[in-house]
C-alpha positions as CSV (number, residue, x, y, z in Angstrom):
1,X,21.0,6.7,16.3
2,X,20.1,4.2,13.5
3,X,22.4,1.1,13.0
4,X,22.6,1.2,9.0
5,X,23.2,-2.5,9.2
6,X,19.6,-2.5,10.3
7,X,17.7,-1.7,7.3
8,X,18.2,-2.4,3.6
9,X,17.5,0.8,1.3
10,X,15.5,1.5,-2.0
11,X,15.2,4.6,-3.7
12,X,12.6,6.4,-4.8
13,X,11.9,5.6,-8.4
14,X,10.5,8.4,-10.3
15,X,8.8,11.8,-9.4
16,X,9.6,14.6,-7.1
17,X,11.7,12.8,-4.9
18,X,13.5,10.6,-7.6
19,X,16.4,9.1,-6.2
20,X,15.8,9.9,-2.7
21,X,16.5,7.0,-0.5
22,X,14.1,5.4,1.9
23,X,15.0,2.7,5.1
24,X,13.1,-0.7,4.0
25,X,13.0,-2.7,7.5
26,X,13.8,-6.2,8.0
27,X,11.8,-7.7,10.2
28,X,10.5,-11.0,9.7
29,X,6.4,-9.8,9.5
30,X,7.6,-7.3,6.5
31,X,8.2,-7.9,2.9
32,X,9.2,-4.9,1.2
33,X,7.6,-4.4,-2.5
34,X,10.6,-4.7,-4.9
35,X,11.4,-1.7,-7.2
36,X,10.0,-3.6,-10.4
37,X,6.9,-4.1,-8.9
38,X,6.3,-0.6,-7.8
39,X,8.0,0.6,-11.3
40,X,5.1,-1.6,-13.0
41,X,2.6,-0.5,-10.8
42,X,2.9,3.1,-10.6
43,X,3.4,2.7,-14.6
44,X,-0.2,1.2,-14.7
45,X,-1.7,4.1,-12.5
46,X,0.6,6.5,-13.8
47,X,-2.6,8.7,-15.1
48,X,-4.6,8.1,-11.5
49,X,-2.1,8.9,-9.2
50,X,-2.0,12.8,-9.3
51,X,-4.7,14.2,-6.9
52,X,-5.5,11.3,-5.5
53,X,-5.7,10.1,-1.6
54,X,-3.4,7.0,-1.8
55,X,-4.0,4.6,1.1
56,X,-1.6,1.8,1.8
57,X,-2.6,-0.8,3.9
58,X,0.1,-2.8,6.1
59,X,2.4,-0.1,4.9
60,X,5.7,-1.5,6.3
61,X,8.2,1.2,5.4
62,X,5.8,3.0,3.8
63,X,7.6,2.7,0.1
64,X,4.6,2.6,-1.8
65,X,2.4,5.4,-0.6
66,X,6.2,7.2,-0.6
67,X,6.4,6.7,-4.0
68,X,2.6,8.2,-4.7
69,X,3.6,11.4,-3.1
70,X,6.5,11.2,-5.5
71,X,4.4,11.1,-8.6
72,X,1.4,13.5,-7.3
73,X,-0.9,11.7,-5.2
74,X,-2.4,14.9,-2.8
75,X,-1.9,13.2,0.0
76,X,-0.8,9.2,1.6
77,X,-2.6,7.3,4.3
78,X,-0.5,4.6,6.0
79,X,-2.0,1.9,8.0
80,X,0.3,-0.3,10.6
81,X,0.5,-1.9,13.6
82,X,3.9,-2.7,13.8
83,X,5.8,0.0,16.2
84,X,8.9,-0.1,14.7
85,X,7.9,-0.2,11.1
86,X,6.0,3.2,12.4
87,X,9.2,4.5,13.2
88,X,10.4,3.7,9.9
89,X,7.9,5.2,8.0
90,X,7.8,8.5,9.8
91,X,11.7,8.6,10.1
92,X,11.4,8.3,6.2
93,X,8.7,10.9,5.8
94,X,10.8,13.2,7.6
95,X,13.9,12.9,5.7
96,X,12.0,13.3,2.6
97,X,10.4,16.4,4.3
98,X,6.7,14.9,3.1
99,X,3.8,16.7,5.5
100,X,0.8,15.3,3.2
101,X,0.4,12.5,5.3
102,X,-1.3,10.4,8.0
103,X,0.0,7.3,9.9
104,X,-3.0,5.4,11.6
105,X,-1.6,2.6,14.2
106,X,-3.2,-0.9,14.6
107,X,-4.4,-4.2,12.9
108,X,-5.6,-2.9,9.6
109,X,-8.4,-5.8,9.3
110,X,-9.7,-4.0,12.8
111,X,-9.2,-0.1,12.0
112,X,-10.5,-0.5,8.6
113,X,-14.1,0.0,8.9
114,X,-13.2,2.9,11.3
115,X,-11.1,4.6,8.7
116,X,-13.8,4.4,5.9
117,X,-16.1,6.0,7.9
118,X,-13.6,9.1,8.4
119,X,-12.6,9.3,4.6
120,X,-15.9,8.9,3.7
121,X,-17.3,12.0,3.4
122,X,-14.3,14.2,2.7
123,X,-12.7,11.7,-0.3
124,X,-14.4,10.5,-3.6
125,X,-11.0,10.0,-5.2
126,X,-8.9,7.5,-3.0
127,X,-6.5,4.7,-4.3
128,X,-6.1,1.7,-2.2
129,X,-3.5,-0.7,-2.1
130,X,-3.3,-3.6,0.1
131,X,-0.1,-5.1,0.7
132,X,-0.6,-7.9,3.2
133,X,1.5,-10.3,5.3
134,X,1.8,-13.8,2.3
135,X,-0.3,-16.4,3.5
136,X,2.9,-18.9,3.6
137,X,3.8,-17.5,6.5
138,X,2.7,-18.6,10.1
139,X,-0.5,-17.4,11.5
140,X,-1.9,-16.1,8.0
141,X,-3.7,-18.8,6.6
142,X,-6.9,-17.4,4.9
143,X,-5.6,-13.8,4.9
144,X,-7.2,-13.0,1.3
145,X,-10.3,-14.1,2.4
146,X,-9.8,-11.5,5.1
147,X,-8.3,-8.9,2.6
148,X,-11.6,-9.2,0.1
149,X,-14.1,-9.0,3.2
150,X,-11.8,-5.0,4.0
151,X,-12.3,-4.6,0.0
152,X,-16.3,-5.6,0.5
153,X,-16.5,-2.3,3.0
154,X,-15.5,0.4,0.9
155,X,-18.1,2.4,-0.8
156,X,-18.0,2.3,-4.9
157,X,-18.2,6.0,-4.7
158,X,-15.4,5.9,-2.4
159,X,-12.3,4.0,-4.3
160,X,-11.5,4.3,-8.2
161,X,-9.2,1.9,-8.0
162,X,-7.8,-1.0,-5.7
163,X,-4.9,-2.8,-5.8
164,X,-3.8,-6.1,-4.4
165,X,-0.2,-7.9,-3.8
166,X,-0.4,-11.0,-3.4
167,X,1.1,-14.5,-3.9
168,X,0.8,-15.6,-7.7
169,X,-0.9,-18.6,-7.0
170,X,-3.7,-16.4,-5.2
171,X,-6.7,-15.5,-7.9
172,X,-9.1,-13.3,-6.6
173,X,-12.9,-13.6,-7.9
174,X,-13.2,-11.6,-11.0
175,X,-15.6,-9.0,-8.9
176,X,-15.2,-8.3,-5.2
177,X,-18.4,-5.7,-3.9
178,X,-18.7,-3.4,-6.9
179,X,-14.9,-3.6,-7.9
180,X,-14.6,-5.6,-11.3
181,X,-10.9,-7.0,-12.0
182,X,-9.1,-5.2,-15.0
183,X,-5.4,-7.1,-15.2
184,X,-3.1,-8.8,-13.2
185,X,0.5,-8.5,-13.3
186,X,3.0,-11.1,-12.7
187,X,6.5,-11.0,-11.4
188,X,7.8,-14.7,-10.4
189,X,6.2,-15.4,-7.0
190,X,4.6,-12.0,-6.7
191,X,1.6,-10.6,-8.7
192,X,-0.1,-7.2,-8.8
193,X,-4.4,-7.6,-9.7
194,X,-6.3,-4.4,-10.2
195,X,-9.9,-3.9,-9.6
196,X,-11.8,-1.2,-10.4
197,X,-15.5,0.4,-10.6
């Protein structure tokens, strides 16, 4: 059993499972996206979401793709390599009772190319959003450069829309592959760009 001292907690913010309450880990390689962030975000997509396959790259607890599942998404892909994050995100999964889902272990920048080519020809209406580790932290120096060379794999008929977190001092080129960028959101240290076909 679970210490609760463990985890922090956020809840669901709108949607089916409005309310509900999911584990946010805190380990040092996670950063879990704070409610007004995902509020603004899901706001933006708010018309995108239902139907969609929403794929959240270095998902930590998983909050985001949770929170399309919430609001309609048909199904949520989670991509991470961290074992107990894993945990997390199926031990949340399961207390929410979700079953539209798949967890796919590993480095995302080395499963990626692997899980375009599975999506491919069964999706033409997926939502990604990458999420990755700040590049102020140790061992992540260049890791946008890394996130726009996943972005350059995906097939314009693949994706309708991708989404980026990253550090507000971070601007993206205003097209990455056949992706042009539509807005950017800012909150403090943390900003939300959009790009889209």
């Amino acid at each position: 059993m679970r210490n609760n001292k463990d985890f922090n907690y956020a809840r669901v913010i709108a949607g089916s499972l409005k309310g509900r309450k999911i584990a946010m880990p805190k380990f040092a390689e996670t950063r879990p996206t704070k409610a007004i962030v995902r509020e603004s975000l899901f706001s933006t997509i708010a018309f995108e979401i239902e139907d969609s396959v929403f794929i959240e790259v270095f998902a930590g607890s998983g909050s985001v793709g949770i929170e399309a599942i919430s609001r309609g998404a048909k199904k949520a892909i989670f991509l991470e390599q961290n074992p107990e994050a894993i945990k997390i995100i199926n031990e949340n999964l399961n207390s929410l009772k979700i079953t539209n889902f798949e967890i796919i272990r590993g480095d995302s920048f080395e499963i990626f190319g692997n899980l375009i080519k599975t999506i491919e020809t069964s999706q033409k209406n997926a939502i990604f959003y990458f999420d990755p580790p700040f590049l102020i932290r140790e061992n992540f120096l260049g890791i946008y450069d890394r996130v726009t060379n996943l972005i350059n794999q995906i097939p314009r008929d693949l994706a309708k829309l991708i989404i980026i977190e990253h550090l507000s001092d971070h601007k993206f080129p205003s097209k990455i592959a056949e992706f042009s960028h539509s807005k950017t959101a800012k909150f403090g240290k943390t900003s939300i760009s959009y790009f889209r076909t």
